[in-house]
C-alpha positions as CSV (number, residue, x, y, z in Angstrom):
1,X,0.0,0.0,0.0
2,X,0.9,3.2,-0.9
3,X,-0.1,6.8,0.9
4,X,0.4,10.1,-0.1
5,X,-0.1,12.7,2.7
6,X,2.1,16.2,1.2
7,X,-0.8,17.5,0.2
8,X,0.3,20.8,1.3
9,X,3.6,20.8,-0.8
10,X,1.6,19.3,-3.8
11,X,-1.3,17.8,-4.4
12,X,-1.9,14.5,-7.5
13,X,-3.1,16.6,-11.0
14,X,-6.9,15.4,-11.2
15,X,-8.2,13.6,-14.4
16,X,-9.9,17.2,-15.5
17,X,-6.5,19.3,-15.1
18,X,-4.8,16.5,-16.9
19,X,-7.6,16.6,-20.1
20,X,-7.7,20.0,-20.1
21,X,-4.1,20.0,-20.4
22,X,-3.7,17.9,-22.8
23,X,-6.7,19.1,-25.3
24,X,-4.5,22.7,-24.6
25,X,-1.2,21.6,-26.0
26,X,-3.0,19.3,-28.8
27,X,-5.3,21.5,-30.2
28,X,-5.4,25.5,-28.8
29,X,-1.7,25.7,-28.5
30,X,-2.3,29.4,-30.3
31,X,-0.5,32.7,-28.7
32,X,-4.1,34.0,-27.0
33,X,-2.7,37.3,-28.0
34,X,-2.6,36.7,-31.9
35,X,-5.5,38.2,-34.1
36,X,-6.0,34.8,-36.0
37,X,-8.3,31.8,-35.6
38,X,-6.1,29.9,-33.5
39,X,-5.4,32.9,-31.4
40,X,-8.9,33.7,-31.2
41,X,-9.3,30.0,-29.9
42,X,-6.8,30.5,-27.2
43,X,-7.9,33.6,-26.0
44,X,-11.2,32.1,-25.2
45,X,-9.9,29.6,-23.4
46,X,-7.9,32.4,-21.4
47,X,-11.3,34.0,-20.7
48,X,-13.2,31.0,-19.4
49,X,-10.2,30.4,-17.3
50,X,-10.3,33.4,-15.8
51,X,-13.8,33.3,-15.0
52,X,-14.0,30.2,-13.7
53,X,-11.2,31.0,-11.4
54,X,-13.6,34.5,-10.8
55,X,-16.4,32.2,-10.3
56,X,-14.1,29.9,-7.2
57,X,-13.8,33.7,-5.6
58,X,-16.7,35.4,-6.0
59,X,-15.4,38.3,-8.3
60,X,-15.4,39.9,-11.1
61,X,-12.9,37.9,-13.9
62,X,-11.1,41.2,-14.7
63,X,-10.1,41.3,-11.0
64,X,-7.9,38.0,-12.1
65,X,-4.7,38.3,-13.1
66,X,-2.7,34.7,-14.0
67,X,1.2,34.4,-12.5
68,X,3.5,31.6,-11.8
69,X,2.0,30.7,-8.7
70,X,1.7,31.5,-5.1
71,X,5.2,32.8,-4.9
72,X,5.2,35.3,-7.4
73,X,1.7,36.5,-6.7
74,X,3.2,37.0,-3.0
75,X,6.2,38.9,-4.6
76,X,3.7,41.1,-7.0
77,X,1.4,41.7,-4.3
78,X,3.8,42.8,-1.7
79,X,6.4,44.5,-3.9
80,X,3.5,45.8,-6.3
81,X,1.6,47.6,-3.7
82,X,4.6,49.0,-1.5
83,X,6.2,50.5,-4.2
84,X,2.9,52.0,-5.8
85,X,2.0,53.3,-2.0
86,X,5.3,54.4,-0.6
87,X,4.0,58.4,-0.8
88,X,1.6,57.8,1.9
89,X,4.3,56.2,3.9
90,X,6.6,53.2,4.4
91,X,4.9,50.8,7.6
92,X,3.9,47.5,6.4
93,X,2.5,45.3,9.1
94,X,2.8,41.2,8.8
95,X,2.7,38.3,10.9
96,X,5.8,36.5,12.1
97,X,4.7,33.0,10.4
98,X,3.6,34.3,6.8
99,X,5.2,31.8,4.2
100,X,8.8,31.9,2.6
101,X,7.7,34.2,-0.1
102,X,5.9,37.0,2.1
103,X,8.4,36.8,4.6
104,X,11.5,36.9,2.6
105,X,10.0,39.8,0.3
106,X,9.1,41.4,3.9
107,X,13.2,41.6,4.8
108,X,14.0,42.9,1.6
109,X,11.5,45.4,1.3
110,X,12.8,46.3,5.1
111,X,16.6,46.1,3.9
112,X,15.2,49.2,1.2
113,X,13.9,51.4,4.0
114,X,10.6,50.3,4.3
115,X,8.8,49.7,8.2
116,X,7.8,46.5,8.6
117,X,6.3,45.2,11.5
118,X,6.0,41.2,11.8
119,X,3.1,40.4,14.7
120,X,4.3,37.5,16.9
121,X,1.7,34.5,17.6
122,X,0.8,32.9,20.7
123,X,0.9,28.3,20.5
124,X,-2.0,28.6,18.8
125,X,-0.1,30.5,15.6
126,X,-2.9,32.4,16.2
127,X,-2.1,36.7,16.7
128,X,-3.5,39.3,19.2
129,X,-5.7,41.6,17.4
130,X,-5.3,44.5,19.9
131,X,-1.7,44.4,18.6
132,X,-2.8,44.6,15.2
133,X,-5.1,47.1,15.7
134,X,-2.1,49.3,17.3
135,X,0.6,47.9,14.4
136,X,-1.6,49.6,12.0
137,X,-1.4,53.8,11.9
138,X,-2.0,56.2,9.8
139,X,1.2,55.5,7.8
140,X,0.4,52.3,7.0
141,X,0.5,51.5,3.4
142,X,-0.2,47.5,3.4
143,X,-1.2,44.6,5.8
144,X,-0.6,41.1,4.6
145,X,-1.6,38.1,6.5
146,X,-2.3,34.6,5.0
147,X,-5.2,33.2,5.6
148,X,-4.3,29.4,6.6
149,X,-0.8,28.8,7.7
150,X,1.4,26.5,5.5
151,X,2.5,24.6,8.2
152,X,0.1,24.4,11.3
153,X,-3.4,25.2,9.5
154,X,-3.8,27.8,12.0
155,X,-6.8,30.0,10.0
156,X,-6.2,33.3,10.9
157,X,-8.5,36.5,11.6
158,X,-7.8,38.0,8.2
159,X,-11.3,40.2,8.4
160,X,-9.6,42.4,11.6
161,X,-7.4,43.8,8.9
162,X,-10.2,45.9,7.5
163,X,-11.4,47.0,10.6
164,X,-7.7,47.8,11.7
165,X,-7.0,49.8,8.9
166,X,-10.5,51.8,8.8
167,X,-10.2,52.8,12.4
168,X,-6.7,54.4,11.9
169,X,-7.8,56.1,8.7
170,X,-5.1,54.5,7.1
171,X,-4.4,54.4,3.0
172,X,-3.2,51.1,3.8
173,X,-3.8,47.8,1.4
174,X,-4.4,44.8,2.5
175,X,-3.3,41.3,1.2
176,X,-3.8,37.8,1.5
177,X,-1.8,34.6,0.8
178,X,-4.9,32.6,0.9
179,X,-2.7,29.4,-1.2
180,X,-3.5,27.2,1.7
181,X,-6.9,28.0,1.6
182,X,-8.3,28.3,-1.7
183,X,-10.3,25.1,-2.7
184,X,-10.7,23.7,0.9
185,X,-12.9,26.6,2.6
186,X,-14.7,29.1,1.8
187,X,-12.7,32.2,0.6
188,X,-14.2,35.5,-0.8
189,X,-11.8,38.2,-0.8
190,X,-15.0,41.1,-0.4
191,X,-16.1,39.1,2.2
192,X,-12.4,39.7,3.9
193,X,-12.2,42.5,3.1
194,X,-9.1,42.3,1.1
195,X,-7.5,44.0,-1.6
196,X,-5.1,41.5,-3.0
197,X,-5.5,37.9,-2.6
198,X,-2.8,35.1,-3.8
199,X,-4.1,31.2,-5.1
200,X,-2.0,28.4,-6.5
201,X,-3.3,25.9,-9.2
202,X,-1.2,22.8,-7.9
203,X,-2.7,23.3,-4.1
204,X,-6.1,22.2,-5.4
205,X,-5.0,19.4,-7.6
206,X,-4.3,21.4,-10.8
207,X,-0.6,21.9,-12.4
208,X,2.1,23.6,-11.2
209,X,3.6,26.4,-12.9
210,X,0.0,28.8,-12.7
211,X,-1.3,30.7,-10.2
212,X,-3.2,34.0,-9.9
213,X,-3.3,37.0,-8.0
214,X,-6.6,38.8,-7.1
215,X,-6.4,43.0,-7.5
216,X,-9.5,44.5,-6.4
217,X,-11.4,47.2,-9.0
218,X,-9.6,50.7,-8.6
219,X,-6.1,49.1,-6.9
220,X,-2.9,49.7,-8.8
221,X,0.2,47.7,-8.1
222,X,3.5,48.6,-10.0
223,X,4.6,45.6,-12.0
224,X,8.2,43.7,-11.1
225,X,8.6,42.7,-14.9
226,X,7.9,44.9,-18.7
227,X,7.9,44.0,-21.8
228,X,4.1,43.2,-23.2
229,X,0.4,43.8,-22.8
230,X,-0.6,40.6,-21.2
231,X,-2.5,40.5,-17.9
232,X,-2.8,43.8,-18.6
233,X,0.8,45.0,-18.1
234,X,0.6,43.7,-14.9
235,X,1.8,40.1,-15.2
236,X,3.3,40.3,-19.0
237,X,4.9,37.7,-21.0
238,X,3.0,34.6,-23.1
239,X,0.4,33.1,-20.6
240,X,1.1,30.0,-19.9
241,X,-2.0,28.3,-21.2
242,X,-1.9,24.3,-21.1
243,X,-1.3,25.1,-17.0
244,X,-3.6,28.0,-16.9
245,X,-6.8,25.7,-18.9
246,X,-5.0,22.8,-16.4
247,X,-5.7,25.1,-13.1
248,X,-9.3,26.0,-14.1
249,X,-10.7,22.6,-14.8
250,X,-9.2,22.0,-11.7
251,X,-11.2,24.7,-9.7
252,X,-14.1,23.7,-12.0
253,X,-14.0,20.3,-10.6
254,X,-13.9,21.4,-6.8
255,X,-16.6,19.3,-4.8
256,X,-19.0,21.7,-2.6
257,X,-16.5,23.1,0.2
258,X,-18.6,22.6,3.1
259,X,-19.7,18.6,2.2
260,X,-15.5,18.4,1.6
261,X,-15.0,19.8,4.9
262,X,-16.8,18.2,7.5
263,X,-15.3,15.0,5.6
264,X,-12.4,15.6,5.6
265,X,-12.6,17.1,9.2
266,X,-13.9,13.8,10.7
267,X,-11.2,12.0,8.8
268,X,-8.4,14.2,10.7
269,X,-10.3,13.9,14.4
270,X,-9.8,10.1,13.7
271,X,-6.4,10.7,12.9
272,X,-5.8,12.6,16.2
273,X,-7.7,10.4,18.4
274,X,-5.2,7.1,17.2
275,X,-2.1,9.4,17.9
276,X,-3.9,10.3,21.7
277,X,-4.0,6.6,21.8
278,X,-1.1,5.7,20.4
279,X,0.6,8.5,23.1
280,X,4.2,10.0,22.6
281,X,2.8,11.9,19.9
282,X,2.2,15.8,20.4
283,X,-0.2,17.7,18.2
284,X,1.1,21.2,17.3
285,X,-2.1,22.2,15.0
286,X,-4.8,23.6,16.9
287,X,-8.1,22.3,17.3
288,X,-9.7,24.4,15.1
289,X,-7.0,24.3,12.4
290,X,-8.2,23.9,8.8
291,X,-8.7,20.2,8.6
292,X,-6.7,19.8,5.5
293,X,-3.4,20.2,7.7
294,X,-2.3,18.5,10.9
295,X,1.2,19.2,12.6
296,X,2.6,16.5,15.1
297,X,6.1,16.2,16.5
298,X,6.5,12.2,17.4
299,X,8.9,12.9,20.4
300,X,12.1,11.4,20.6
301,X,12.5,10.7,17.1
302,X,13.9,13.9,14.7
303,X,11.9,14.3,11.3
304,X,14.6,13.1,9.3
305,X,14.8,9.1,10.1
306,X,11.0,9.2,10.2
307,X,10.4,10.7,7.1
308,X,13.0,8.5,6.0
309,X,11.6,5.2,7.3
310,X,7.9,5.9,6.3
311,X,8.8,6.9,2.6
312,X,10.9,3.3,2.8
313,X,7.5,2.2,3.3
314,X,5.3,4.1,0.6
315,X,4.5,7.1,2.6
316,X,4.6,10.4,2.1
317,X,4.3,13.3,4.5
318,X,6.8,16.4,5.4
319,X,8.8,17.8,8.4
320,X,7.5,21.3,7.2
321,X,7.1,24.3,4.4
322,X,8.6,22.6,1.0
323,X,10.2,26.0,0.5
324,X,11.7,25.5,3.9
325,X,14.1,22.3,2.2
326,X,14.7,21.0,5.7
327,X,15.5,24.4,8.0
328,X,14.6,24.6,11.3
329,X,10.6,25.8,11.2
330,X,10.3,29.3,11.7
331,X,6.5,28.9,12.2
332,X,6.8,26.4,15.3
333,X,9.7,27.9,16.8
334,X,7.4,31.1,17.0
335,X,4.6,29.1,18.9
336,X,6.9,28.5,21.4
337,X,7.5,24.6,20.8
338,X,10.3,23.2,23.2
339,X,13.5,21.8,21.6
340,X,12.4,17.6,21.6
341,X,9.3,19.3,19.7
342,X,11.1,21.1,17.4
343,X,13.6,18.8,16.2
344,X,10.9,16.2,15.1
345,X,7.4,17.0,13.2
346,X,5.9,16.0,11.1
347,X,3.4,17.9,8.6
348,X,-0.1,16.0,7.9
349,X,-1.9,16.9,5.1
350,X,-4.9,16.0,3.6
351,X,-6.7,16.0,0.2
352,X,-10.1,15.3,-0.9
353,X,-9.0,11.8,-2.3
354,X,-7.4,11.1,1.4
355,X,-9.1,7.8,2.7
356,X,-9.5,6.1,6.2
357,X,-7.5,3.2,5.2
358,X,-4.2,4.9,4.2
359,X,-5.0,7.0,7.9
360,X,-4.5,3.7,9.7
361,X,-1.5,2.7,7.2
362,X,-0.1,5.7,8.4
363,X,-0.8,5.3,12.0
364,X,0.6,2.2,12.1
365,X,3.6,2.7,10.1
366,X,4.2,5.7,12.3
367,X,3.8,3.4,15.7
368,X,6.4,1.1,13.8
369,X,9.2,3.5,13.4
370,X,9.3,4.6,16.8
371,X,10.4,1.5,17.9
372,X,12.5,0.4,14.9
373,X,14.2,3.7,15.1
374,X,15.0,3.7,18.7
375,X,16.1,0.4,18.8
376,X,18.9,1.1,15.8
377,X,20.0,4.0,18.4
């Protein structure tokens, strides 16, 4: 048997990406920019991709723009808006757990003279919003915070941003890394409040290689690259399109969000109650994490051998962020997990093809390696 729980890092292409891939590169492989027939045919499949990726979000399909992925949106969103807003000041206020691609954008945009102001969390991952609501002043010109953390599922109180930035009479923007989310709860950036919102095609079983970024009617972002019309000079260069018709059969095929999720959340309470059983086994999601993702640390035994032994036996899970390649976690060092913790979880996660059977596989396996690993030491 065989188990694939790195959901988080990637999740298996599903039979529509994979069609609508394929029929892309076989028969509209036209540059959806040219004037002719098979340009013509390409562009509309560039416009029923955006729309259905409009239609997942609740917005208007000229409020999405395609990118790379989740990274660059991250990069275009942060960069984008910070440059574009610096006249009305240079605070940016952030969480101290975003992903690699906010966080590291974050420092540089710091190391060019910008404020920014990372919120710690308490064990929860979860951050005060009376400290938010004092981060944010007048001189703010962006908040980003994601909306489910990469590592711990902690979902996280994205809405206060609005309020936080209305009460100081601020200019500021606000974004959203929302890659963890989209596809697996609902997610409606007017609904947030939000002016920017990032989503990845291969989180939700599409291709990787696409993602999109969300800009809200009326907000301008100045672009990081130049040199064509696409995306409307925001994003340009040739679209991608086999990935980009591959990411919105995938959204297209999403099952309804809240049947997926109270499935999928039963599957990971069963999960939880065989490690309570199973004991030595410390949960570092909490309860009320998005489902999808479940962070354990099995103590006494560091990630590596036990990633190591349950891939030997056709599992698949993580020790963390897949951008991360094996660093200490930033994200559970800021929750405050002690140093047996830290040197040994594991990262759960979940998919909507995720079964009861390869749970107990992995239980077991799991229960198996603690002892075959401590007795080799």
């Amino acid at each position: 048997m065989k188990a694939y729980f790195d959901n988080s890092a990637t999740t298996r292409p599903c039979p529509e990406a994979i069609d609508a891939i394929t029929r892309t590169l076989a028969e509209n492989w036209g540059n959806p920019s040219s004037l002719h027939y098979l340009g013509t045919a390409a562009g509309k499949v560039l416009t029923d991709a955006r729309q259905s990726i409009a239609s997942r979000l609740s917005c208007d399909r000229d409020e999405i723009f395609f990118t790379s992925g989740g990274t660059e949106s991250n990069n275009l969103a942060l960069t984008g808006a910070a440059y574009k807003m610096k006249r009305y000041g240079k605070r940016i206020v952030s969480t101290a757990i975003e992903h690699p691609s906010v966080d590291e954008t974050l420092n540089r945009l710091s190391s060019e003279g910008f404020e920014v102001i990372k919120l710690g969390v308490d064990s929860f991952g979860r951050i005060d919003e009376n400290e938010l609501f004092e981060a944010v002043t007048p001189d703010t010109i962006l908040v980003s915070v994601m909306l489910v953390n990469n590592e711990i599922g902690t979902v996280m109180p994205v809405a206060s941003a609005r309020k936080a930035v209305l009460r100081a009479r601020s200019q500021a923007l606000i974004h959203c890394d929302a890659v963890q989310a989209f596809g697996k709860m609902p997610v409606k950036p007017s609904a947030l409040g939000v002016d920017l919102m990032s989503v990845s095609s291969h989180k939700i079983h599409g291709p990787k290689g696409t993602g999109a970024l969300y800009i809200r009617k009326g907000v301008r972002l100045q672009p990081l690259l130049s040199g064509g019309e696409q995306e409307k000079k925001i994003r340009p260069g040739t679209e991608a399109m086999p990935a980009i018709a591959g990411f919105a059969a995938a959204a297209d095929a999403l099952p309804d969000i809240n049947t997926e999720l109270s499935s999928v959340t039963a599957l990971r309470d069963y999960m939880v109650s065989v490690f309570k059983k199973e004991g030595g086994i410390k949960i570092n999601s909490p309860e009320d994490a998005l489902p999808f993702i479940t962070n354990i640390s099995v103590i006494g035994i560091k990630s590596e051998p036990m990633l190591n032994f349950l891939s030997s036996e056709g599992i698949c899970v993580s020790s963390g962020s897949a951008c991360s390649k094996g660093k200490k976690s930033r994200v559970l060092t800021e929750i405050g997990l002690d140093r047996d913790a830290l040197e040994s979880p594991l990262r759960i996660s979940f998919s909507r093809y995720t079964t009861k059977e390869e749970i107990d596989f992995l239980c077991e396996k799991i229960s198996e390696g603690k002892e075959k690993i401590r007795h080799i030491k």
